[in-house]
N, C-alpha and C positions, 0 to 999 in steps of 0.2 A: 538220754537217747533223744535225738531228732527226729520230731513228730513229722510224718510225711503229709507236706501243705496242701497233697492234691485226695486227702482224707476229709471224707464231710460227715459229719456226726449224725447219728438217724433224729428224725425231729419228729416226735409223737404227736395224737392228735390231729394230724393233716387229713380229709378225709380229700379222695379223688374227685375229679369237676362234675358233676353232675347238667348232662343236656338235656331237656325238652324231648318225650316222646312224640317222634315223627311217623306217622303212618308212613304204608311204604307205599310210593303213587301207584293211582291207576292205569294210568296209563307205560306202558311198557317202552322197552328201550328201541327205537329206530335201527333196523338193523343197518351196520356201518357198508359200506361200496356196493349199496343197492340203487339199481335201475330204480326209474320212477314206477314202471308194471310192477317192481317185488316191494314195493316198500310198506304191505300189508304183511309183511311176513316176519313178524316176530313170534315169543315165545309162545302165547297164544292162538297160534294161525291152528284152526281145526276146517275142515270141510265144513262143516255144519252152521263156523259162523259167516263166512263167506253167502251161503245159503239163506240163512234166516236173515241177514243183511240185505240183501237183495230182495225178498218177498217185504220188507218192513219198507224198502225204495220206493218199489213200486204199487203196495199197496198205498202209501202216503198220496203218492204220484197221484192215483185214481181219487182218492180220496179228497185232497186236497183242491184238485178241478171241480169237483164235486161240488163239495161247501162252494167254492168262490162262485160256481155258476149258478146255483142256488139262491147265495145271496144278493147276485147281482139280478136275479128275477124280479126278488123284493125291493130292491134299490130302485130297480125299473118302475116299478108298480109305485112305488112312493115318488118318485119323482115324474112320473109319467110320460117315461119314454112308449114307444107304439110298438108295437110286437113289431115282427119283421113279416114281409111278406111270402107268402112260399117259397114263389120265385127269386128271394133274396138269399138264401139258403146264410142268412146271420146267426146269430142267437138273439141279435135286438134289430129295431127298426135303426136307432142312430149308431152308425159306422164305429165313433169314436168311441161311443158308450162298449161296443163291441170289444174294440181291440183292448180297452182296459181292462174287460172280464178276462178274455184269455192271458194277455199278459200277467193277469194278477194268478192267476190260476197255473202258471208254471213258476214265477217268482219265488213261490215260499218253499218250491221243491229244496232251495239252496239251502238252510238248516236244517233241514232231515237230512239231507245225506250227511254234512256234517256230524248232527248227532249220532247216526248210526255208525258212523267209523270211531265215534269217540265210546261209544257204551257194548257195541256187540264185538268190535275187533280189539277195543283197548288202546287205542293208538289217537297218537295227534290230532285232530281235524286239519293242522296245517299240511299234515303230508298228502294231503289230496292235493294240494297245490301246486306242488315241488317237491324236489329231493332237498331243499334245503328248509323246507318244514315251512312255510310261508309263500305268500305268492311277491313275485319277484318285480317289483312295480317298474323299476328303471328296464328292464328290460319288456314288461310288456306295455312301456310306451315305445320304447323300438320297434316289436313286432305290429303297432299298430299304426308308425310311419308307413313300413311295408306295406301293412295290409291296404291302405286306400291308394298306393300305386298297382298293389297288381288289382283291387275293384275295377280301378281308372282303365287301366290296359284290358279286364274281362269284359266291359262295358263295348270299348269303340270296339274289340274281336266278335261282341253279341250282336252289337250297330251295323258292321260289315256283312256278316252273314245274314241276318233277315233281311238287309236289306238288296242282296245277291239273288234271294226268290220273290222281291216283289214285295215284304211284308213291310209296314211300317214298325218298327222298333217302336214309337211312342215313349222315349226317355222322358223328357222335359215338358212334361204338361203341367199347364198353371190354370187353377181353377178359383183361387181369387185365396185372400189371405182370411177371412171369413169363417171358412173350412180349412184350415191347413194352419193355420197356429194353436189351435186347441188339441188336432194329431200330435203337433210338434212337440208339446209339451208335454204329452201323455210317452212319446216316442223318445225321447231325451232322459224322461225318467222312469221309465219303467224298462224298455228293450235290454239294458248294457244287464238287468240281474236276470233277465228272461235267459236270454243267452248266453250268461253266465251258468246258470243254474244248470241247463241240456250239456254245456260242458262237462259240468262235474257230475252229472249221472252217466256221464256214455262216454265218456273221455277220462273221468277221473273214477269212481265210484265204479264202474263195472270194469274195467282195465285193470284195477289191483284187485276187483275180488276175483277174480279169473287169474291173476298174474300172480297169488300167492300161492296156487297151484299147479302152473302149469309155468313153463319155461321159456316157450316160444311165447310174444306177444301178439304174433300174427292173428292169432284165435280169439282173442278179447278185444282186437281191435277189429276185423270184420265181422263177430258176433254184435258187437256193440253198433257198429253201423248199421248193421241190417237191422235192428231194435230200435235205431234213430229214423230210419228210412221209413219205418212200417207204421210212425205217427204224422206220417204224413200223406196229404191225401191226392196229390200231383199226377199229370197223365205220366206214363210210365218215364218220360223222359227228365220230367222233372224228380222221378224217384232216382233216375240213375244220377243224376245231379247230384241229391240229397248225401245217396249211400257215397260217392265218390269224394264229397266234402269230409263225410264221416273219416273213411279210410285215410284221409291224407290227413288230416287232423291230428287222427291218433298216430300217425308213426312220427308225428312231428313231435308228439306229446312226448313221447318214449325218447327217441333221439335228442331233444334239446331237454329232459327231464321237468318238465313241467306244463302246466296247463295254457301258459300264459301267451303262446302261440296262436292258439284254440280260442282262449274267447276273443283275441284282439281279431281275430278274421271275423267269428261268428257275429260279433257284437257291430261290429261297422258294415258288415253285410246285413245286416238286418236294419240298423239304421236307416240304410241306402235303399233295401228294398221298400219299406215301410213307407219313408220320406219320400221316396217318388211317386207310390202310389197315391199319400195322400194331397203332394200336390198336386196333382193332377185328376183329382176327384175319384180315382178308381179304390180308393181303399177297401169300401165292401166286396171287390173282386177279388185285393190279398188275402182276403180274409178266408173267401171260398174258394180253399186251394185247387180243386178238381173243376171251377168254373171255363178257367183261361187253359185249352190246353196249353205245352208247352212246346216249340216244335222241333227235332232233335237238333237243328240246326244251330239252335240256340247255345247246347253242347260246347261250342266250339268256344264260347267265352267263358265257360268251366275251366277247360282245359287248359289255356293263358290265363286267368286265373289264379288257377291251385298250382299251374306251373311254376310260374313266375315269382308267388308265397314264397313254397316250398324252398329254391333252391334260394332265396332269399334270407329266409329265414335259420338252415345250413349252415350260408356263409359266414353272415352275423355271428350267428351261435359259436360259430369254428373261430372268427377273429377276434369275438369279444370273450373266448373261454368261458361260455357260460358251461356248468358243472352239469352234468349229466347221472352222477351217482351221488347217495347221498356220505357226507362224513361223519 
């Protein structure tokens, strides 16, 4: 009889492949065609952690200004910068010394938030950035071409109107390089993670923890604003400034899914405020927000501005396909 050739003989002995015990990761699976607001929302999403993430935010938040300003007493004292004067309403006599305390004192908010979406929610630290789990660098050097044409365009629309009631704008003052390259330097490397960092608590970190429970993003993105708004200390017109930066920020954040919108305005507007001020020797006035009022008229270069961003940044988004949900 004709053995059938597609017969294979049992082979004893052979024992199955044995792999490596793999823990099963912490972090949890991204949920798949979520908005940038839901993308807290996996298997883990409970109220609670939403909640204690947010109190671990901004207790850091406090905390962390705390220490930096603390230390920079004793920095002072050893280095023997001069207290400020009353009427200078700083933290220190020298400007520069100033702006490095504050700046240092919202900078390191950036890893707390980070680790709190990694350890209380389970989830990426990348998806605070984007729906594509990381921040998206070729596109937020795009949004940051934009952003210093509509600065440029809210600048001459601020220039025109004060100067419509008589005020002098005072853009371009130079006070000698003496004082204004040691801001520079402090300004170039410290502002881009200062400005970073208020993004991803009030643009990123409080948008998905509100956004893993609610639907509408309208509610995390004006709560979040009014919570941006309220650390700052500006006559009322400069708050409505503030809070109007906020809103338009965050529905750009949600609409184009990522953050990277948000810091390229925030980060080059603050350059540009900072940088003017300190060439022009007013920097201890940036510093004391409620010194210079603001006068609404000024308004009017907000609003060209975030306009001009906004449907900018839209368009962009619409022609270059950037993703809005994550895969």
């Amino acid at each position: 009889m004709q053995e059938n050739p597609g017969h294979q003989p049992p082979v004893y002995g052979m024992q199955p492949p044995v792999y490596p015990y793999q823990p099963p990761s912490w972090f949890l699976p991204t949920p798949i065609g979520a908005s940038y607001d839901h993308l807290a929302r996996n298997a883990a999403t409970r109220p609670w952690r939403a909640i204690v993430g947010t109190l671990v935010v901004a207790t850091g938040f406090v905390v962390i200004g705390a220490v930096v300003v603390w230390a920079g007493v004793v920095m002072s004292l050893i280095l023997g910068i001069p207290a400020p004067l009353e009427s200078e309403g700083q933290l220190f006599g020298d400007p520069v010394f100033s702006l490095v305390v504050v700046l240092l004192s919202l900078a390191p908010v950036l890893p707390l938030v980070y680790g709190t979406a990694a350890l209380v929610q389970r989830r990426r630290p990348g998806t605070l950035s984007s729906v594509a789990g990381r921040l998206r660098w070729r596109w937020l050097v795009t949004c940051s071409g934009l952003a210093v044409l509509a600065l440029l365009l809210g600048q001459g629309a601020q220039a025109l109107a004060l100067s419509a009631i008589g005020e002098d704008p005072d853009l371009f003052g130079w006070a000698g390089w003496s004082g204004f390259l040691p801001a520079l330097i402090v300004i170039v490397l410290l502002v881009p993670f200062q400005a970073a960092a208020e993004e991803y608590v009030f643009r990123g970190w409080f948008v998905q923890a509100v956004g893993a429970h609610v639907r509408n993003p309208a509610w995390s993105i004006v709560l979040g604003s009014a919570l941006f708004m309220s650390l700052h200390g500006y006559s009322w017109a400069g708050l409505v400034d503030v809070f109007g930066f906020g809103v338009v920020m965050g529905f750009l954040t949600v609409r184009t899914g990522g953050l990277e919108s948000a810091i390229s305005l925030h980060v080059l507007n603050n350059l540009l405020a900072f940088g003017q001020a300190a060439a022009a020797g007013h920097l201890a006035d940036a510093l004391d927000q409620g010194k210079v009022p603001v006068p609404w008229q000024a308004l009017s270069g907000t609003v060209v501005q975030l306009g001009v961003y906004a449907f900018g940044v839209l368009y962009l988004a619409k022609k270059q396909s950037i993703s809005t949900i994550s895969e």
